[in-house]
KEKOLTOR-451941 format. One line per 2 residues: number of its first residue (from 1); their letters; for each residue y, z, x of N, C-alpha, C. Coordinates in Angstrom, 3 decimals, m for minus. Example, Ala and Ser with C-alpha at 12.3 -4.5 7.8 and 13.67 -1.06 7.14 Angstrom:
BEGIN
1	as	m5.690,7.800,13.190,m4.500,7.800,12.300,m3.300,7.800,13.200  m2.250,7.080,12.850,m1.060,7.140,13.670,0.030,7.870,12.900
//
This chain:
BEGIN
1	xx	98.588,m116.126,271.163,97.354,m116.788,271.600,96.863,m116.202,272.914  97.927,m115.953,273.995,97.561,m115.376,274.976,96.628,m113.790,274.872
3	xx	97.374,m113.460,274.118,97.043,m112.018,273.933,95.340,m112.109,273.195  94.951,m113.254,272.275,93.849,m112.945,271.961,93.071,m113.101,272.829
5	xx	93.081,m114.931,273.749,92.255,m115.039,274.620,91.729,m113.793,276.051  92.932,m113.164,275.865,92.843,m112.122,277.452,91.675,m111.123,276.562
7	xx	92.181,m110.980,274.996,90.886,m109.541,274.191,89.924,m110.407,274.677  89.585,m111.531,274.408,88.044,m111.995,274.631,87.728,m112.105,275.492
9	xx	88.234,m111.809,276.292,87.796,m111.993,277.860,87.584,m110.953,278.395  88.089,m110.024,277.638,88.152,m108.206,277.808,86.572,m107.320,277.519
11	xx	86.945,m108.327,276.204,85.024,m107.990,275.624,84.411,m109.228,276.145  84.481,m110.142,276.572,83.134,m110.600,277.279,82.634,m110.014,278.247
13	xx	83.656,m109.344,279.674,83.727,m108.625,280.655,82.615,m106.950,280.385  83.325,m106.671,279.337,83.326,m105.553,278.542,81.477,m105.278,278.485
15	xx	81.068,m106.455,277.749,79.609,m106.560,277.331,78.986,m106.953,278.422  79.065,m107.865,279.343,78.186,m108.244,280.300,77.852,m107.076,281.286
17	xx	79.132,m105.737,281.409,79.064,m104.458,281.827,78.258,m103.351,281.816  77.747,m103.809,280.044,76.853,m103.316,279.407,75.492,m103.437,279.265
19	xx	75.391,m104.953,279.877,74.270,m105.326,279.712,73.516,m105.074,281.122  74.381,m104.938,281.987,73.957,m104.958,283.473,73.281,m103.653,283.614
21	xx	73.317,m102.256,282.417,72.828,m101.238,282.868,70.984,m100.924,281.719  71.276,m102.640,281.083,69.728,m102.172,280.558,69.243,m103.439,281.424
23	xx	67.601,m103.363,280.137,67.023,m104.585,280.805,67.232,m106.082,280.662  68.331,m106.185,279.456,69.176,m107.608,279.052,69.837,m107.931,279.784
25	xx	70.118,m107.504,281.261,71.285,m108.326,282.049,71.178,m109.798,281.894  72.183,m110.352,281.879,71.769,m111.867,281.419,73.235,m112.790,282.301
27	xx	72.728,m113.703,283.324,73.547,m114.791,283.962,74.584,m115.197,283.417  74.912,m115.764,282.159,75.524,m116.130,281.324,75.585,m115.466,279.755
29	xx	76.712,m115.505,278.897,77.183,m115.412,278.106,78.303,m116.279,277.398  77.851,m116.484,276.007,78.913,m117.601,275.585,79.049,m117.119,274.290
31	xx	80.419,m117.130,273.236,80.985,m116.581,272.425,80.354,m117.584,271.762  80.350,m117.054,270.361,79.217,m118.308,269.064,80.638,m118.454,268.234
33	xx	80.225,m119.172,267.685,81.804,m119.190,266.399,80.611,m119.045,265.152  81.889,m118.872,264.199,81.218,m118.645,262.594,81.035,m116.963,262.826
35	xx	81.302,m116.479,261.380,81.423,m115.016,261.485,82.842,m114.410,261.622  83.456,m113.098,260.597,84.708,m112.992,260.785,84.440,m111.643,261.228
37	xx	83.700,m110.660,260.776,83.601,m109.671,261.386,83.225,m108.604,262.734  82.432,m109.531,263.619,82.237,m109.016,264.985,82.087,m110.142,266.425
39	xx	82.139,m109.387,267.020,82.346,m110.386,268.080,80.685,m110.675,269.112  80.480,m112.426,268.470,79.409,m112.172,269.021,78.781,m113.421,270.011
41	xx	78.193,m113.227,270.624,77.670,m113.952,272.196,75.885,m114.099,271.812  75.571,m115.354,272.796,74.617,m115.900,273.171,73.991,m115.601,274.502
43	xx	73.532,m114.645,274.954,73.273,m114.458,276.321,72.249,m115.144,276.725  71.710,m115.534,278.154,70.898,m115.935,278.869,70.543,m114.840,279.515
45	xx	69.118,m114.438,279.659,68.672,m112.959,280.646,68.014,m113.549,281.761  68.557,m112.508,282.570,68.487,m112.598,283.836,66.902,m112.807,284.092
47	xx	66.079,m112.437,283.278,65.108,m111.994,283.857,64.040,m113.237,283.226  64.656,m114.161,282.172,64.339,m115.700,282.040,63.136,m115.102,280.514
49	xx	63.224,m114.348,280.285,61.879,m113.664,279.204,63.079,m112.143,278.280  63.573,m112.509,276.974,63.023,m114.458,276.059,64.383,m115.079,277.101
51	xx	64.281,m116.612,275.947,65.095,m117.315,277.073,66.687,m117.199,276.546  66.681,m116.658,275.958,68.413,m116.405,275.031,68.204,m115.131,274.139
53	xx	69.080,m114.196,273.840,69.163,m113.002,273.158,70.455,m113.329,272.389  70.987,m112.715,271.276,71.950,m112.817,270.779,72.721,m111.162,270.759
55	xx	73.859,m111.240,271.108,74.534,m109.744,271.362,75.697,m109.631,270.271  75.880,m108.778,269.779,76.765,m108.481,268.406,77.499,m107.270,269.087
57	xx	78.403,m107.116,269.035,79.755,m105.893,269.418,80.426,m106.314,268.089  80.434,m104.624,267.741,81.537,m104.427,266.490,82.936,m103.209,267.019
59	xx	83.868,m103.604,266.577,85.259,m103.011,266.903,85.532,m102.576,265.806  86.471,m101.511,265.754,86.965,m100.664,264.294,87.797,m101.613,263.609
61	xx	87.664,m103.154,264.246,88.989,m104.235,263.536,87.916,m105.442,263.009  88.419,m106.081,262.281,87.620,m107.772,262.053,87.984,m108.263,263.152
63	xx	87.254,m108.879,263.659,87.159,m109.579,264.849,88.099,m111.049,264.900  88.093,m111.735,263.742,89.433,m112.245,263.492,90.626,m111.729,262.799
65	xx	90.677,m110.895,262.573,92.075,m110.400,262.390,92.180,m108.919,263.073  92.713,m108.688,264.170,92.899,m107.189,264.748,93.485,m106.228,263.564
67	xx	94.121,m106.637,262.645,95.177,m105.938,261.474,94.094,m105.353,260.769  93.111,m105.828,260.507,92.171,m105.676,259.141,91.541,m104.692,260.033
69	xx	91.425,m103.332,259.766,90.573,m102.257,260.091,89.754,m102.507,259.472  88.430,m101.814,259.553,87.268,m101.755,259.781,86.476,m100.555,260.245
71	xx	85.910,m99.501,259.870,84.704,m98.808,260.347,83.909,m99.512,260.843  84.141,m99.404,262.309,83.153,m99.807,263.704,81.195,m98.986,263.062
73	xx	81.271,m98.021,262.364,80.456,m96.983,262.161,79.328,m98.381,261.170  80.047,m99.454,260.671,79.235,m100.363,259.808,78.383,m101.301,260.640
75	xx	78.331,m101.258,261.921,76.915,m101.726,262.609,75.476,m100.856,262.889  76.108,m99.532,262.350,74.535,m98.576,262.745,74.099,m98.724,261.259
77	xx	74.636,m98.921,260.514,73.916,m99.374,258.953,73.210,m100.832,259.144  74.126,m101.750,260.181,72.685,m103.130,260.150,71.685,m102.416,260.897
79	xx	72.453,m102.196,261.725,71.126,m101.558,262.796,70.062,m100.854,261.950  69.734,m100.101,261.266,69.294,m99.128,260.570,68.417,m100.275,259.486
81	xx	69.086,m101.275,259.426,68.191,m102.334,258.014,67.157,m103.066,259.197  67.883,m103.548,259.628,67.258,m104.658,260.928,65.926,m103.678,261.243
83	xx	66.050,m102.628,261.973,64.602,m101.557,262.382,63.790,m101.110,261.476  63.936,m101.307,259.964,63.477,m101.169,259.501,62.284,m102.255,259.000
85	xx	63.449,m103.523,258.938,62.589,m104.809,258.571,61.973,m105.101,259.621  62.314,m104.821,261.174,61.704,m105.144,262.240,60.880,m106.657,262.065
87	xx	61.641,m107.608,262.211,61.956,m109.102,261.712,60.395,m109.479,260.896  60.335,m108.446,260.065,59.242,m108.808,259.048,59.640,m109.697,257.795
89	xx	58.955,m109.703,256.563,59.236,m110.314,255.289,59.220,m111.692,255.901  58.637,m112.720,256.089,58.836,m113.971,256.258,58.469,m114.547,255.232
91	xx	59.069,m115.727,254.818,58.861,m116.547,253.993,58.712,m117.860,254.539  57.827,m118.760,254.109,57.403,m120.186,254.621,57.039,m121.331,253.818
93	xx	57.390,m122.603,254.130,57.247,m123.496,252.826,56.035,m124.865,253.820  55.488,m125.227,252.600,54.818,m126.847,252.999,55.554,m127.559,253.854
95	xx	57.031,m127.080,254.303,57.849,m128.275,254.237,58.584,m128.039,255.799  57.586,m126.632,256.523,57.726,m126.283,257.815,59.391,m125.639,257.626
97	xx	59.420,m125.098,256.998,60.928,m124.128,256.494,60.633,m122.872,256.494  61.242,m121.998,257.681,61.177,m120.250,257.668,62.137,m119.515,257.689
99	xx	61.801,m118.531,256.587,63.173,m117.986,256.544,62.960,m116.596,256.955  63.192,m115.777,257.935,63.247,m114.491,258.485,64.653,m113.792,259.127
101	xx	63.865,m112.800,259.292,65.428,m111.369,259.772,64.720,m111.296,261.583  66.116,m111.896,261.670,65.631,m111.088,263.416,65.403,m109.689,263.887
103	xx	64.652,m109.807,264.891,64.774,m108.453,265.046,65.704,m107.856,266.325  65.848,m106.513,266.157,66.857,m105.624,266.797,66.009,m105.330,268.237
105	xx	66.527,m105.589,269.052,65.897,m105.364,270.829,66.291,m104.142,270.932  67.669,m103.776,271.303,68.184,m102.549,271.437,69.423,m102.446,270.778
107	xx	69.817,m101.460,271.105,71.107,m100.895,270.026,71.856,m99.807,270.931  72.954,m100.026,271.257,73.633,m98.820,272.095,75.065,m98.404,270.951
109	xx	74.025,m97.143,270.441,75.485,m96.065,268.884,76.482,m95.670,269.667  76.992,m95.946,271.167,78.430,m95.115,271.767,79.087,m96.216,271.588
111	xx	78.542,m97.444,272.530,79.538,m99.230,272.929,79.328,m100.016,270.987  78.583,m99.330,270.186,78.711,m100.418,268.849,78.170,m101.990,269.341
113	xx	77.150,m101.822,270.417,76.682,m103.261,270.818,75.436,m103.203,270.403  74.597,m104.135,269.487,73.530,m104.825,269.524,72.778,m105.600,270.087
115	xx	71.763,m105.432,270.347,71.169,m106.805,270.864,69.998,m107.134,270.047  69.694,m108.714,269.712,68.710,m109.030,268.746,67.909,m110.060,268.983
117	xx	66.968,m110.548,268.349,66.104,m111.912,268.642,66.918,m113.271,268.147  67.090,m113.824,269.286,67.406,m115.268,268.935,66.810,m116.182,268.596
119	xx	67.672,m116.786,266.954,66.466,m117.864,266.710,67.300,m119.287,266.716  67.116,m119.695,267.771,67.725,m121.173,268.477,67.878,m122.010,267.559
121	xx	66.290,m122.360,266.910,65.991,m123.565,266.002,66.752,m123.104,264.682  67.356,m122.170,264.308,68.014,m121.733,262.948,68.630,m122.659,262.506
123	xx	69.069,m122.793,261.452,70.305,m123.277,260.703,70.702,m122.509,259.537  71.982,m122.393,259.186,72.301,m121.903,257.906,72.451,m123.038,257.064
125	xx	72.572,m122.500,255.909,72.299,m123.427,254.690,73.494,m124.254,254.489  75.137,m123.709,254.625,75.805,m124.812,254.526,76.360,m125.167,255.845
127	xx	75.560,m125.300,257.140,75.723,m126.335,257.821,74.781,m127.245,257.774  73.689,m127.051,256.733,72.618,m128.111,256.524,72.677,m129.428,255.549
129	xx	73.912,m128.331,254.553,74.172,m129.634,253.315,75.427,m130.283,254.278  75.830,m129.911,254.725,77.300,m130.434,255.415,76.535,m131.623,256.381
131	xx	75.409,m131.470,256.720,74.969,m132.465,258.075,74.315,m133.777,257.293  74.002,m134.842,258.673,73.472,m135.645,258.273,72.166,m135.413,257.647
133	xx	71.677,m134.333,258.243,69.942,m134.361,257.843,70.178,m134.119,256.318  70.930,m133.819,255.630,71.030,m132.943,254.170,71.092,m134.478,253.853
135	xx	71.926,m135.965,253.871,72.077,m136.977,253.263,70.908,m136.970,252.672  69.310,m137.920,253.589,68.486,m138.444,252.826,67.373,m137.238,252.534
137	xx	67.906,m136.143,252.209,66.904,m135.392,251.648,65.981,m135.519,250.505  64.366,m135.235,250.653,63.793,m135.529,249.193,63.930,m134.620,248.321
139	xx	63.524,m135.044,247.167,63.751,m133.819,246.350,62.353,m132.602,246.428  61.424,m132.901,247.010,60.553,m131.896,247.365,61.238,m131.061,248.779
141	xx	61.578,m131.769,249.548,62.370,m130.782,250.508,63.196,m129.798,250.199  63.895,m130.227,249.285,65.306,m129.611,248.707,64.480,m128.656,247.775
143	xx	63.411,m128.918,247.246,62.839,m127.532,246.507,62.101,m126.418,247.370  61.391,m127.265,248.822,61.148,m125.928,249.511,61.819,m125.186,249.678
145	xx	62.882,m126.187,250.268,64.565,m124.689,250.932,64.606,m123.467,249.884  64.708,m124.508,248.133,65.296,m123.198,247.443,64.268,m122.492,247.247
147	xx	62.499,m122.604,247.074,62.171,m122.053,247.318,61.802,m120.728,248.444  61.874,m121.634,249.285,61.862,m120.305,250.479,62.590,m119.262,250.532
149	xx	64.148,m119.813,250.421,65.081,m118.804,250.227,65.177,m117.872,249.466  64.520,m118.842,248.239,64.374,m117.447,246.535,63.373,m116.823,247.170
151	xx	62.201,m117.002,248.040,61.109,m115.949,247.858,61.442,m114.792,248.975  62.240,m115.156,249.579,62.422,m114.607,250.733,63.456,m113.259,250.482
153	xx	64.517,m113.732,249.141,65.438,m112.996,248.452,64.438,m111.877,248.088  63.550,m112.337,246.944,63.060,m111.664,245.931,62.102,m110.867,246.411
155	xx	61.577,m110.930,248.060,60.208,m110.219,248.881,61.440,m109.199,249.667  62.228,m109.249,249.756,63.431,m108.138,250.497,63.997,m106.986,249.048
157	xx	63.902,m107.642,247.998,64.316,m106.741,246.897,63.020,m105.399,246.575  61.977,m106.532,246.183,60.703,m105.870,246.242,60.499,m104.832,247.312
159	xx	60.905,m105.721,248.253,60.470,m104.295,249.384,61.126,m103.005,249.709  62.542,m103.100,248.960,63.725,m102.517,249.185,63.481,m101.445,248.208
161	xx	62.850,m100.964,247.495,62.536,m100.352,246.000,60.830,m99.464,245.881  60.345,m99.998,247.090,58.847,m99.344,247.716,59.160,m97.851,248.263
163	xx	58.465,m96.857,247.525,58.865,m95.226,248.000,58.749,m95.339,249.689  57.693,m96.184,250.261,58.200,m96.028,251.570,59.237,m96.102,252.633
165	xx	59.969,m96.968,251.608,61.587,m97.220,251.970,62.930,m96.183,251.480  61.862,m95.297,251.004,63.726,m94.078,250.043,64.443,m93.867,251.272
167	xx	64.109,m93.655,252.449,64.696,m93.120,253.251,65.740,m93.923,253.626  65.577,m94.898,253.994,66.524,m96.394,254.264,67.086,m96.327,253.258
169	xx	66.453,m96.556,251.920,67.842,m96.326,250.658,69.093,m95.258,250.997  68.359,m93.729,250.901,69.418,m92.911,251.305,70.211,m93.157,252.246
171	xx	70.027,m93.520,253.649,70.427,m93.592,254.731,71.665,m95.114,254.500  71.484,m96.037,253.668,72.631,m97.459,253.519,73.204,m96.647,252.653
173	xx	72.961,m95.745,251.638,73.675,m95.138,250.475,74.605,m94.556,251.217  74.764,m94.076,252.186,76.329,m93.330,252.135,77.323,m94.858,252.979
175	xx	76.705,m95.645,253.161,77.910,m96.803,253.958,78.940,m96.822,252.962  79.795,m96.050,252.560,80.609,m95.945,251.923,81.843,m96.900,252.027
177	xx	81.912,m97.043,253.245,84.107,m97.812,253.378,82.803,m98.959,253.062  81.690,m100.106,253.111,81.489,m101.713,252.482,81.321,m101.323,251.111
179	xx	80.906,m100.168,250.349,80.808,m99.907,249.053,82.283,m100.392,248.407  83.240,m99.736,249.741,84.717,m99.778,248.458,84.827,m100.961,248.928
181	xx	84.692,m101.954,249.988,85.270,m103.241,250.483,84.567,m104.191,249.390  83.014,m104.026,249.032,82.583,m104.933,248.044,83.037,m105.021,247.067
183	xx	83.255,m103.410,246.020,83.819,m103.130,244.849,85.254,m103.953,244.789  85.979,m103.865,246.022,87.749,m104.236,245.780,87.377,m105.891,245.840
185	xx	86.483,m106.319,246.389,86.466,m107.548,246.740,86.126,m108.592,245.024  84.991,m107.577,244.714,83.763,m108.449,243.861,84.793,m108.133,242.200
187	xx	85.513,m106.775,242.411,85.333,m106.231,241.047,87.605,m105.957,240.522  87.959,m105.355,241.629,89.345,m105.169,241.977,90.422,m106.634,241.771
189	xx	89.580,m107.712,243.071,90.140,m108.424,243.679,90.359,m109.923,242.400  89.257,m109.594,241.473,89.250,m110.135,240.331,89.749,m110.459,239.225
191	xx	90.227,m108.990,238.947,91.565,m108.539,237.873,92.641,m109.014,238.391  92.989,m108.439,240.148,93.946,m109.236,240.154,94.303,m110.816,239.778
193	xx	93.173,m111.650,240.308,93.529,m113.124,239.861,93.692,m113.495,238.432  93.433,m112.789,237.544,93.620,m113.412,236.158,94.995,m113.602,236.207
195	xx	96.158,m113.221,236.639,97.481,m113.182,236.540,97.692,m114.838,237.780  96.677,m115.391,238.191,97.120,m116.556,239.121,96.585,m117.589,238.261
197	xx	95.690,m117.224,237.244,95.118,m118.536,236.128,94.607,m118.134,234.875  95.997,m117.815,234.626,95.985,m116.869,232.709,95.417,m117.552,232.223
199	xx	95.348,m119.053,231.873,94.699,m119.847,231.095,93.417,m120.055,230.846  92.887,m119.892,232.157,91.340,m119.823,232.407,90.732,m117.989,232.115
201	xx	91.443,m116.803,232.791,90.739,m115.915,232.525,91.479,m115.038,231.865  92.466,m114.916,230.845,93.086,m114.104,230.227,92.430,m113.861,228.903
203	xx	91.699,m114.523,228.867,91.143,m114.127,227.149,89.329,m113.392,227.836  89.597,m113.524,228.948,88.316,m112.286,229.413,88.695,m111.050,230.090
205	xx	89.611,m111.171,230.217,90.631,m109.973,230.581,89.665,m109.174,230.183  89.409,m108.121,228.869,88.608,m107.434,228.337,87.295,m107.083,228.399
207	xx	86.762,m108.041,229.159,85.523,m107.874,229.869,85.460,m107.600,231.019  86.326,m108.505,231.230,86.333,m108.244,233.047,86.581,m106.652,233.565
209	xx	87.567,m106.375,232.110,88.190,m104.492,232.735,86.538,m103.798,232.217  86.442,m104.257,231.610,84.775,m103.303,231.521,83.734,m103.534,232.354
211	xx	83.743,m104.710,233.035,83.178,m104.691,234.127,83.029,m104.042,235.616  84.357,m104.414,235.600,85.024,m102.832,236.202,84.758,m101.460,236.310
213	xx	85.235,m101.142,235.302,85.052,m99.616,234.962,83.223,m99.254,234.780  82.410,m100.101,234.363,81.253,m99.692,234.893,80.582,m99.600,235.731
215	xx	81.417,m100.858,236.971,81.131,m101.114,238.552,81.655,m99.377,238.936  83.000,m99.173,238.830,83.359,m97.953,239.498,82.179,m96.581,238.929
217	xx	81.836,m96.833,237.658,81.081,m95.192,237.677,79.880,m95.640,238.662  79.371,m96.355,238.201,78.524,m96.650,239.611,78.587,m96.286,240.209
219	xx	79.479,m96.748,241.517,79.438,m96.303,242.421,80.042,m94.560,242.655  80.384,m93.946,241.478,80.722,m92.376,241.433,79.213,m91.659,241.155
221	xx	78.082,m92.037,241.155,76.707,m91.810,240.974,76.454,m90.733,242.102  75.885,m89.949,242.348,75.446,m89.332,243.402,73.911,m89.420,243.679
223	xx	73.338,m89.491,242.020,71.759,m89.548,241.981,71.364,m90.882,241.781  70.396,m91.036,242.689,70.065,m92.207,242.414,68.612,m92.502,242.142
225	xx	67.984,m93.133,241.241,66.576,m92.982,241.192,65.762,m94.236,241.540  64.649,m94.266,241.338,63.873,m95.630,242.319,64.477,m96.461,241.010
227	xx	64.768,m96.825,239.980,65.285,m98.214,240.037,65.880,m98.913,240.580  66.909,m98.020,241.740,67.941,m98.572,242.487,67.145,m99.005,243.517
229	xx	67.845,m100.409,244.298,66.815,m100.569,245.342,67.787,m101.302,246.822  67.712,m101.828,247.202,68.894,m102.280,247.962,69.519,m103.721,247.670
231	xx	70.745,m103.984,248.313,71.182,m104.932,247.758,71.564,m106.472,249.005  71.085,m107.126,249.147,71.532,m108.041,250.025,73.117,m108.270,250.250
233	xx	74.194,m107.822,250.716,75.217,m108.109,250.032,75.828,m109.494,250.834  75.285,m110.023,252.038,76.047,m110.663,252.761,74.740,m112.466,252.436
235	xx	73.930,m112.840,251.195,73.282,m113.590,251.458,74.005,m115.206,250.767  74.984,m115.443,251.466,75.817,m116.423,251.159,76.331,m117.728,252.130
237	xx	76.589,m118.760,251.774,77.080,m119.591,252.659,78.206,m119.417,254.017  78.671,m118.997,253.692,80.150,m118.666,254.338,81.261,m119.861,253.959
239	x	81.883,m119.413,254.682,83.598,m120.677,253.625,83.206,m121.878,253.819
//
């Protein structure tokens, strides 16, 4: 325990170091929870304009587990989506519900630190069903959310598949080490479990391995043509 608290204190030190040599110097900093992969803070800027920034540092490790390596190299691929969307695509409901991508302030490719637009008033979706406000929800509310969210999905796909975007395609196409982390996760990690609940997936066994094996040529593709378009891979609740 000691040893983690002194890392975080290493990289809080670490980042506020960093920040002191742009124009984000910021009074305060406070570690956010939620999130397993990077280590990330709430700053206050010094300079009171905006009034909070959000700072992301990625390490060649998961940020909760030092063991679990990681290509540090997988934040210039957000970086690279984020500048592209440059916190465009918004989606909005009757029901005063917005769903957008922040945008990227700066980006330093040596320290793997981000800095982005903070959106205070946010919520994610399952700390919303988890809260009180989710109890007396109407059922028109509960259809904006899913609306918003579906349109908001389906206006990032669309846009992801526009020739003005090949370049961004090419450029996420080689993030290769989340290609194999998704594949082992979505497609690998799968097969294995049939052997933890034979009963339930042993008589799909046979699909599942063909599922597989067409996930992997996939990803052995080199050419890729505009049907392909990008893929949201992280648009989920969390645990």
């Amino acid at each position: 325990m000691a040893t983690n608290t002194a890392e975080k204190d290493e990289i809080h030190d670490q980042i506020a170091q960093e920040l002191s040599k742009t124009s984000f110097t910021c009074s305060s900093l406070s570690r956010l929870s939620g999130g397993t992969a990077n280590f990330v803070y709430r700053g206050t800027p010094s300079s009171a304009s905006p009034d909070s920034i959000i700072i992301k540092h990625t390490k060649d490790y998961v940020a909760s587990n030092r063991d679990f390596k990681l290509d540090a190299k997988r934040c210039h691929f957000e970086n690279a989506i984020l500048q592209a969307l440059d916190g465009g695509l918004l989606s909005s409901s009757q029901e005063n519900i917005t769903v957008k991508t922040p945008r990227i302030l700066h980006f330093d490719q040596e320290t793997n630190t981000q800095i982005m637009e903070d959106l205070p008033n946010s919520l994610d979706l399952k700390n919303f069903l988890l809260s009180e406000l989710a109890q007396d929800v109407s059922e028109s509310s509960a259809r904006s959310l899913g609306y918003s969210l579906g349109s908001w999905l389906r206006s990032f796909h669309e846009w992801g598949t526009k020739q003005e975007q090949r370049e961004t395609r090419e450029l996420l196409n080689q993030n290769r080490t989340m290609k194999d982390i998704k594949f082992y996760v979505n497609y690998s990690m799968l097969l294995d479990t049939i052997a933890n609940f034979p009963g339930i997936l042993e008589e799909s066994r046979g699909v599942l391995e063909e599922v597989h094996k067409f996930a992997a040529a996939e990803l052995k593709k080199e050419d890729r043509d505009d049907e392909y378009g990008l893929i949201h891979g992280d648009f989920w609740t969390g645990k």
